[in-house]
N, C-alpha and C positions, 0 to 999 in steps of 0.2 A: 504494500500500500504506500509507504513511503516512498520506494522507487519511483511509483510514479507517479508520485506528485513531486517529485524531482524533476523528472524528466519533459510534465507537464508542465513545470515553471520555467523550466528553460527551452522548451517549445514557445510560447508565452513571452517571454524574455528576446528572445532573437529574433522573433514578429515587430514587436515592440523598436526595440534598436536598430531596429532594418529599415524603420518607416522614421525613424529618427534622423539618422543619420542622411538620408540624402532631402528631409523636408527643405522644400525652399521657405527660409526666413530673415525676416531684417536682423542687420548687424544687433541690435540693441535688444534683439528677441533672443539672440544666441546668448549672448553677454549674460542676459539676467536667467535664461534654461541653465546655462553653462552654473552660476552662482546660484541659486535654488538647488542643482545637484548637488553642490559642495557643503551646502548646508544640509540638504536631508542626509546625506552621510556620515557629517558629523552627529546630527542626532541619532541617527541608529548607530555611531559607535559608541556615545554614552550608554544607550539603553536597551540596545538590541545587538549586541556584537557578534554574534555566535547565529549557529543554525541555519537560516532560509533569509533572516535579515540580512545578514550578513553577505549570502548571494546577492541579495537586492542590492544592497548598496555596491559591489561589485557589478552588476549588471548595469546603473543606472551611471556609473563610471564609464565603462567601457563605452556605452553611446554617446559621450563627449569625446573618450579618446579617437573613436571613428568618425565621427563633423570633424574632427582636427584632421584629420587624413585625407579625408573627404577633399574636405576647403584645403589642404596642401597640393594636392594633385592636381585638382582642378585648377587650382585660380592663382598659386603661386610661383610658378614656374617659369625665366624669360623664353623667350622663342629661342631657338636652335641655333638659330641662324646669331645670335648674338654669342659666340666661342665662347669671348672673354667672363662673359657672365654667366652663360648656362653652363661649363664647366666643373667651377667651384659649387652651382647652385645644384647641379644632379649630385654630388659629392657631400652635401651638406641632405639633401631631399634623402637620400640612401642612407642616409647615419641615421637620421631619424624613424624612417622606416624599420630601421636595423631594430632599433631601441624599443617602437612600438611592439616587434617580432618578441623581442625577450617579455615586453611587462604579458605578451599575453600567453604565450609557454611557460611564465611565473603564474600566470594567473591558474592555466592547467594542473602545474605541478604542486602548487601550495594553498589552491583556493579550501581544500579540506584538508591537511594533513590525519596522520593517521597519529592518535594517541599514545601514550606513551603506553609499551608492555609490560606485564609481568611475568617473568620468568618460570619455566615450567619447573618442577622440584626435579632433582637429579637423584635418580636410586642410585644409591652408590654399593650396591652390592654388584651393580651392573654397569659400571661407567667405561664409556671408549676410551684408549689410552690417546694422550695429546702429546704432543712433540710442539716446545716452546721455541721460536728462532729468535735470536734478538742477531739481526746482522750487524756487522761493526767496519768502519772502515780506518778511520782515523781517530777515534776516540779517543781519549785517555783511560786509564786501566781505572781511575778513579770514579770517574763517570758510569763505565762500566760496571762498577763493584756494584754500584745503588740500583742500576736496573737489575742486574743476575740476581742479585739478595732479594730485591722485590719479586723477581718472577720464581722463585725458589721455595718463598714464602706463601707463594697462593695456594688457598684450600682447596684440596683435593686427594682422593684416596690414596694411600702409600703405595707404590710402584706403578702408580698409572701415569704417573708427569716424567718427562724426561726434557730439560732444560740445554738449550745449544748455545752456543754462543759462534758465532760464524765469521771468520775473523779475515775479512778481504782485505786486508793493513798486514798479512803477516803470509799472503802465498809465497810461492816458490819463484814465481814470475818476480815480487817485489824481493823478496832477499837474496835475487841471485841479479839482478838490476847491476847493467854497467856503472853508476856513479857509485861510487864505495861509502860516501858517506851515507846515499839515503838505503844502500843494500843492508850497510850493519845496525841503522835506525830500523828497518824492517826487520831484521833478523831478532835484535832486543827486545820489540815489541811482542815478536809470537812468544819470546822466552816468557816473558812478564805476562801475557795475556792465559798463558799456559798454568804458569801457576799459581794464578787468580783461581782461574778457575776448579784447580785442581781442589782449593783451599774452599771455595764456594761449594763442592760436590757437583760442577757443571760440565758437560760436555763441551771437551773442544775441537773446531774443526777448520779448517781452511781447505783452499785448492788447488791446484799446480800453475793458472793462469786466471787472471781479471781478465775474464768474457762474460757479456751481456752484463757487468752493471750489480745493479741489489736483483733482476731479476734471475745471472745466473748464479748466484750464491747463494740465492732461496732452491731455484732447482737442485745446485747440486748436494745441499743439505738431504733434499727432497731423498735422493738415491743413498744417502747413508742412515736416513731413520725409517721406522716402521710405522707411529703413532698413527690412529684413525684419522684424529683431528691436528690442525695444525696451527696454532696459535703462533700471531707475528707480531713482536712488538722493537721499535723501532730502539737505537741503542740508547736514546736520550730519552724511554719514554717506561717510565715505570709502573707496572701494574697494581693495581691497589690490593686485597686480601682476597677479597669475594668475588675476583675479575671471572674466575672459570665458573662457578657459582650459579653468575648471573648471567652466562652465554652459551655454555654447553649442553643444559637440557632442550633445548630448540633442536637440537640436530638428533633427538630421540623421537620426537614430536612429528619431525616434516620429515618426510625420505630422501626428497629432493632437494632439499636443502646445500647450499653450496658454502653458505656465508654469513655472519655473523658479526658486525660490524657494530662498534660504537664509537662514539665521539672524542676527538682527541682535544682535552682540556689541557692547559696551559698556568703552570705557576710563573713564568716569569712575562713581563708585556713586550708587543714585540716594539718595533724602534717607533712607529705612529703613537703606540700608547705610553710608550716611557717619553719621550719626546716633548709631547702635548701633558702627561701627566695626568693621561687620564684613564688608566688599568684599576682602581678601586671600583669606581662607581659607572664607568658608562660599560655596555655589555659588547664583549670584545668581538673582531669581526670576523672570527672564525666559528660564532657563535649563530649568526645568521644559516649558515650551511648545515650546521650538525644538530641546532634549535628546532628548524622550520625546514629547511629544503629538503636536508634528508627524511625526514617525516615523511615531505610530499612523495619524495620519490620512492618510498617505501609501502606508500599505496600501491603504487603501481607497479611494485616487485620489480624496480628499477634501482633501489638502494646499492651503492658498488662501494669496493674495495678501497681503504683509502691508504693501502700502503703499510698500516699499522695498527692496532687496537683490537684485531680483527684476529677470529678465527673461521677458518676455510675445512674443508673436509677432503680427508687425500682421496677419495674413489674420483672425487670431479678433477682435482687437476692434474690425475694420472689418462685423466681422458682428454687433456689439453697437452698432453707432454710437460706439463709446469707451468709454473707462472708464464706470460705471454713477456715477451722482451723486443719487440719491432718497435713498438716507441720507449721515451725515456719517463712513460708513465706508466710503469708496469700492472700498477693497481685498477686502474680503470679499465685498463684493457683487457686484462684478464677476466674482470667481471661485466664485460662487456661479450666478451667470448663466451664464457659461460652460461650468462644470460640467454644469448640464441640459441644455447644445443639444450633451454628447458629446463637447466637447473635455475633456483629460488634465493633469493637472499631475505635478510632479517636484519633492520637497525632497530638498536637499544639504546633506548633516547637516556643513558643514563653517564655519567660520568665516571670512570672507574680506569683510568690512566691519567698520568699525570709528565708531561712533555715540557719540553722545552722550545720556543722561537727564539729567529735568530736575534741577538743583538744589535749587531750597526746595519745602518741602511743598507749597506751592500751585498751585506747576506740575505737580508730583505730582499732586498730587487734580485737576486743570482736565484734564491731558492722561488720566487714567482715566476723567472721566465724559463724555467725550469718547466713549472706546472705549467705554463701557458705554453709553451712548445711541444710539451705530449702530447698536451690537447688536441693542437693544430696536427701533428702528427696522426692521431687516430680518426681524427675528420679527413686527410688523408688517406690512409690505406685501409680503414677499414668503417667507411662512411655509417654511418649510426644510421641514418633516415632509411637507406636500400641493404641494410644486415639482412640475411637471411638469416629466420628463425625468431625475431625480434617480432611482438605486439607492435600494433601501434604505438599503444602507450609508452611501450618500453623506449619506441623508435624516438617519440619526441622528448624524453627524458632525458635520453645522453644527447640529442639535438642541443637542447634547450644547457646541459653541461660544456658542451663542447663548447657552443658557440656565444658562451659568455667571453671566452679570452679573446674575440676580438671588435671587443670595448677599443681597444687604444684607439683603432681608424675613428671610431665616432670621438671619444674624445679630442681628438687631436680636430676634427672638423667643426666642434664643437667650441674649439678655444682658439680658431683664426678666420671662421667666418664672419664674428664680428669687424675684426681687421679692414678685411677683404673691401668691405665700406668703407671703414673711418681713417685708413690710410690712401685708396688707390679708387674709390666712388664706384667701387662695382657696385650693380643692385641684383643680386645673389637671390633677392628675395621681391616678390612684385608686390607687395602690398604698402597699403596706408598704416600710418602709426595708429588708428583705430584700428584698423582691420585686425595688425599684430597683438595689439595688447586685448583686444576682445578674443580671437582664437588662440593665442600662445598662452594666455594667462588662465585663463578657466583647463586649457589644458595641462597647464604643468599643476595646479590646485588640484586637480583630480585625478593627475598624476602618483603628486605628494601621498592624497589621503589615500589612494591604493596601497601603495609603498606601504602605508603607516596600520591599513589593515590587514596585510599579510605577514609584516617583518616587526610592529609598532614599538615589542619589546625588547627584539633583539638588534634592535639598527634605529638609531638616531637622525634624523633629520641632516644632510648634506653628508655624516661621515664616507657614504659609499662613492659620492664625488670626490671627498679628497682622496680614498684608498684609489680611484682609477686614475684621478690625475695625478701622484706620485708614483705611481705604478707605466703610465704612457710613456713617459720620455724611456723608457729603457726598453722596456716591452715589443713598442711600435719597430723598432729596427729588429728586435728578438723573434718577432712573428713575421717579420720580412722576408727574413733570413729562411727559416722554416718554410714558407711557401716557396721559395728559391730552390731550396735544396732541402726537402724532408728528410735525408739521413743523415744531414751535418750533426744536429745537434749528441751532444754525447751528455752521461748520467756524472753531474756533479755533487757530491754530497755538501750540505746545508750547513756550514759553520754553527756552532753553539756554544755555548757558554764562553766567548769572546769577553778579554778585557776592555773595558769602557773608563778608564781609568784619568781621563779630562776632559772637557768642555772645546769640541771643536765643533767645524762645519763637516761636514761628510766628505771624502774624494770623490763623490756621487754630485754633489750641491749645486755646482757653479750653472748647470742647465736652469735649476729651478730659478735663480739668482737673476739670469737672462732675460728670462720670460717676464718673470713678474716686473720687469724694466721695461719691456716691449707691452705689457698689459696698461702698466703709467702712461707711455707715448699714446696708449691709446683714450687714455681719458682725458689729455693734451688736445690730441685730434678732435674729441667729442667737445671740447668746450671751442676751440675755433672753430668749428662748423658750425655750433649755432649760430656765434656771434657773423661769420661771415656768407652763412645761406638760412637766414630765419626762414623760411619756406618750407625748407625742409625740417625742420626742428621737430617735427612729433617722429620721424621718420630714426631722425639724429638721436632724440632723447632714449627710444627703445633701444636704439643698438650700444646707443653709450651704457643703458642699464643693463645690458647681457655683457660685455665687455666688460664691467664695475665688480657683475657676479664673478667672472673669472677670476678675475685681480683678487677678489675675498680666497676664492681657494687657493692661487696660489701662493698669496699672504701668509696661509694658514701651512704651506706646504716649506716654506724657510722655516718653519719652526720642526716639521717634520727631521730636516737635514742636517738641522743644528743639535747635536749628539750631544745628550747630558751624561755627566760623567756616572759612572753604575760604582757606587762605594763597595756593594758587600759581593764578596766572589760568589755567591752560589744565592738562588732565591728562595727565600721564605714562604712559610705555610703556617697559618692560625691551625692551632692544635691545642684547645683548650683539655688539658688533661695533667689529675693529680700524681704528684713525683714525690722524692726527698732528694736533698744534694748536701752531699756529706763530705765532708772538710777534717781529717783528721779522725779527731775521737769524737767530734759533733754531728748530731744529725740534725736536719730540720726539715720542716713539710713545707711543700712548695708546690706551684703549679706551673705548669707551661704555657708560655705564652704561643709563641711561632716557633718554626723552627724551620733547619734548613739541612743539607746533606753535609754542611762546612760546621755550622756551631747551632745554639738555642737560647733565647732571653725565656729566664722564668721569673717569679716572683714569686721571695720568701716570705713566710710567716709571719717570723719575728726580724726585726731590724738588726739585735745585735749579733755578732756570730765574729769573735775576735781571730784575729789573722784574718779575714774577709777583704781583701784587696787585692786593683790589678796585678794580674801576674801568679796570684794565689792558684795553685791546686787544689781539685774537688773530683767527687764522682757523683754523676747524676744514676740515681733508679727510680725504676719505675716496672709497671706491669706491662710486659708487652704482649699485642696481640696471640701473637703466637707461640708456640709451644719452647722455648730455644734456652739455650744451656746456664743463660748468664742474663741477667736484668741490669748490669751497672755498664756507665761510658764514662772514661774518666776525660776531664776539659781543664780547658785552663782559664781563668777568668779574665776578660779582656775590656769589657765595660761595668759603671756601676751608676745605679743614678735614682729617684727616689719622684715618688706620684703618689697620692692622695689616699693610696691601695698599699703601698708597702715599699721594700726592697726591692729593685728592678738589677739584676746581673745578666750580661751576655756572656757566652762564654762561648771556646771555640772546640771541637771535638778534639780529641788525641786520639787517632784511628790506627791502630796496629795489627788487629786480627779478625779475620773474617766472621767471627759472632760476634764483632763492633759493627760491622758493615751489616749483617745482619740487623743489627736495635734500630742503628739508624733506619733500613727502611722499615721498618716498623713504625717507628716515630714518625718518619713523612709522607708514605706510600699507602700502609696498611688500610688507613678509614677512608673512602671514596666518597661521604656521607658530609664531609669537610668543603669538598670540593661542589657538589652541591648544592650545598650555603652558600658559597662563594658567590657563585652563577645568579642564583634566585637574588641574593642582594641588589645584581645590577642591572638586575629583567626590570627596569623601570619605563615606560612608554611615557617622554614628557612631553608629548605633542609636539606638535608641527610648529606651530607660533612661537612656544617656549623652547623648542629645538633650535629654528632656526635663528633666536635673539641669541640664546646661549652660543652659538657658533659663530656670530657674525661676533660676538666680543674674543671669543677665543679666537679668532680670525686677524684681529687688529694687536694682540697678544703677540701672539708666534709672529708675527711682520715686523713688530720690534723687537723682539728677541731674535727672528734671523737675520735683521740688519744689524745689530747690535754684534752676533757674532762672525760675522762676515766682516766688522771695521775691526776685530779684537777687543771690542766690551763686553766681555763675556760675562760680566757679571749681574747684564742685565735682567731685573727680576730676579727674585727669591724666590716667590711663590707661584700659583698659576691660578689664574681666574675660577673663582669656584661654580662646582658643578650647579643647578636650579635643583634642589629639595624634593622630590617627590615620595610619596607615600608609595611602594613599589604592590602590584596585585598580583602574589604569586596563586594559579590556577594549577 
């Protein structure tokens, strides 16, 4: 019965926008249809946000966004015969088109998502045995210590887990390497990584050549283990306690089952959010995807592999030969492959790894055009939309994947069309300054409030502008390159935990720096054109105000490139949980504040505790999760300081033995439930209006702070513009 009165409402619905969209009406009839939608949307997302409202207001959106289309095709376009202008203009008409194409394969893939799951109970009299990969390429042995210990640590029957560590930093190809220095660095490594592991109880493996990347190091792991299931978690990315817990009863449930996918959370921010300052409170933008999109695409058993967090089941990828490795996006591909031959995937909308992003911009933009060049690569060779064996659904799912990464052509048409007028008087665009700001303005408003109904609490009002326009300038020649030559690109592993250890500009910066100097000239041009073609001035004032807009992003984008120095090696984790730290022959009761894989601040009881100063030795205990031989880590004390609440000491770990590495992940890895909190704190939707004031001041912020550190004032600014208060509605 519900069905179809679905089906009848959007019968209903597309009658409706059908006779909308091509009615002939006066300019001032559109204007106020146009602003009437905008309002009844907003009233139904006060009071009706969810269920069939919810379509309506989506419905009643989409018949402004097609009048803008409509009246774009038809009536704004120069003639042909004018090169100089219909050029740029079909090139600007095609970005937009582009952009319409994504909000409405957004609309397909995320207009319902599918609810979060709960996991099937696992008999464990009968459980599949799993085979753990953590591949490794360049890591540090330390780094490594706290993912092995955490994947070592997850609950699951004794002798069913078998733990790898896959060590492409330590083959035969790299220590038998012509250069001698980096042969006997390689050779050191496997020693050290060997008996890491020996010391962890973890398998270790390497292989005679680096061929195909992380995808052949996963195959050829594949050919020395037996496990049913194959759990992959990436070397920077640690599993929480109840990771297999919460994924492995699924593949008891569905037969077909291939895949088992959750979201990869993040304790440290990547360079946009350390940057700008804003990883507490705004909800970070990897959160959009694993929030909301993979939901959507998990309706339509589209949900794919993202490299990590993930567990696969070895019957399907012995039926692929292994991971897929033609692009340098093995994850997607793979569950792209396996998609068409009928096996099923599962995303678990829940948190239970815990990763790291890159630090400076450059890993930033290296590890995105990365991702953006698979992409373009698998829209290549193995076209999503004509896959054999692929649903529809499924076909416009990695469509609507794929062909997000080429945002930068529209960006980049999007931030020099205004130009193209105010320096050189092409008219790109045939319209009057009313015609623009009555069709452009109702449609970017219902634009917006789409945006704000699908994404509202995971994506903030302009952030996804600034992530693509800091993301273009490097990308746009990255995806050039790829359409040139699809097997140039080769598999570069992601820098991480990089020192940040002063206040510079990026080696990446001086592009951004450029622009936003060419966006100035442009508001230069916009004021002598008034003053010198009043005629034209409604014409003038529109293009100076899309022009104005850029200048705010790119404003916003010097402060992106302006690198704040990172004081503490390694990132913290809230961990509010009861310890003692004992000093000698003194004990006292204490609590944890945060903590990190490097040290922890707790807070004592009692104030006095004589010898209690920097430099002082202590050992911290506490109850850990798991079963393990030893409860104490002994630290050294390195901060001391005093709040309303008590005794505040940081202190740093003294890590010696592999049941230290052990506690520690316990301490930071073990409760997933941490991470969680985290999330839901900064699920806030502050609207559109409160978004976009909140942006345009952090806009004017970062513009002085990257001109400030572009002249060497680096000191400008202490603090950063505070986030706007909301009361957050976690559902």
């Amino acid at each position: 019965m519900q069905k179809g009165l679905i089906v009848a409402f959007w019968a209903v619905a597309a009658t409706i926008i059908v006779l909308l969209v091509a009615l002939p009406i006066s300019l001032q009839a559109h204007l106020i249809a146009g602003l009437v939608v905008v309002a009844s949307m907003i009233v139904l997302k006060f009071f009706r946000a969810q269920g069939i409202w919810r379509l309506i207001a989506l419905a009643l959106g989409t018949a402004i966004v097609l009048r803008y289309v409509f009246w774009r095709t038809t009536s704004t376009l120069p003639p042909i015969t004018e090169l100089t202008n219909y050029i740029p203009a079909i090139l600007l008409y095609l970005a937009e088109m582009y952009s319409v194409i994504m909000l409405f394969l957004s609309l397909f893939v995320v207009s319902s998502p599918l609810r979060s799951r709960k996991p099937p109970r696992i008999d464990h009299s009968n459980v599949p045995t799993v085979d753990v990969f953590v591949p490794s390429y360049n890591e540090n042995a330390s780094l490594l210590a706290s993912t092995l210990a955490a994947a070592k640590a997850m609950s699951y029957p004794a002798g069913k887990m078998t733990v790898w560590l896959l060590d492409d930093g330590g083959t035969d190809q790299k220590c038998e390497q012509p250069d001698a220095v980096l042969a006997r660095e390689a050779r050191e490594r496997r020693v050290e990584l060997q008996a890491l592991c020996a010391a962890l109880d973890v398998n270790y493996i390497t292989r005679a050549r680096n061929e195909h990347a992380k995808a052949g190091n996963l195959n050829n792991a594949l050919e020395h283990s037996t496990g049913d299931l194959i759990a992959v978690f990436d070397a920077d990315h640690a599993p929480a306690r109840n990771f297999l817990e919460e994924t492995v009863g699924y593949f008891g449930t569905e037969k077909n089952l291939f895949l088992v996918q959750t979201p990869h959370f993040f304790i440290n921010p990547d360079p946009l959010e350390r940057n700008l300052g804003t990883f507490q409170t705004m909800p970070s933008e990897n959160e959009m995807f694993y929030g909301v999109i993979q939901r959507g695409l998990d309706k339509w058993n589209a949900a794919f592999f993202c490299g990590s967090a993930a567990v696969l089941r070895r019957e399907a990828l012995q039926e692929t030969n292994g991971f897929s490795g033609v692009s340098i996006t093995e994850d997607c591909e793979t569950a792209l492959e396996l998609h068409s031959r009928g096996w099923t995937s599962i995303y678990v909308d829940k948190p239970l790894i815990a990763g790291l992003q890159p630090d400076s911009f450059a890993s930033f933009i290296g590890q995105r055009s990365r991702w953006a060049q698979g992409m373009i690569q698998i829209m290549r060779y193995r076209f999503p939309l004509f896959k054999r064996g692929l649903k529809l659904p499924q076909r416009l799912c990695y469509m609507s994947s794929a062909m997000f990464w080429l945002f930068p052509f529209t960006r980049f048409c999007f931030l020099v069309s205004p130009l193209c007028y105010l320096f050189f008087s092409l008219e790109i665009f045939t319209a009057s300054g009313g015609e623009f700001l009555a069709y452009t303005s109702t449609y970017m408003m219902v634009n917006f409030m789409m945006q704000n109904y699908l994404y509202g609490r995971y994506r903030w009002p302009w952030i996804s502008d600034l992530y693509e326009f800091i993301q273009t300038v490097y990308l746009l020649p990255a995806i050039m390159s790829v359409i040139a030559n699809p097997s140039k690109p080769t598999f570069k592993v992601t820098a991480k935990n990089e020192t940040m250890d002063k206040n510079r500009v990026s080696e990446l910066g001086a592009p951004y720096f450029i622009i936003f100097g060419v966006l100035v000239l442009g508001v230069i041009a916009t004021i002598i054109r008034i003053w010198a073609e009043p005629y034209k001035a409604d014409v003038t004032l529109v293009t100076g105000a899309w022009n104005l807009m850029n200048l705010i992003i790119a404003g916003c984008a010097l402060g992106v490139v302006s690198e704040r120095a990172t004081r503490r090696q390694s990132h913290r984790v809230i961990a509010e949980r009861p310890c003692r730290f004992i000093m000698g022959d003194q004990l006292v009761d204490a609590t944890i504040r945060d903590v990190s894989v490097g040290g922890i601040s707790i807070r004592l009881s009692q104030s006095a505790l004589p010898g209690l100063k920097r430099g002082a030795f202590g050992t911290l205990e506490f109850t850990p999760y798991s079963d393990l031989p030893t409860n104490q880590l002994p630290m050294e004390v390195r901060k001391m300081g005093m709040d309303d609440k008590g005794v505040l000491i940081g202190c740093r770990f003294l890590t010696e033995t592999p049941e230290q590495h052990r506690l520690i992940a316990d301490l930071v890895f073990a409760n997933a439930e941490q991470w969680s909190h985290f999330q839901k704190r900064r699920h806030q939707d502050i609207g559109i209006l409160r978004g976009t004031l909140w942006f345009i001041t952090v806009a004017i912020y970062q513009t002085g702070r990257g001109l400030a550190y572009i002249s060497g004032l680096q000191r400008f600014g202490a603090s950063i513009p505070p986030v706007p208060v909301v009361t957050p509605s976690v559902k």
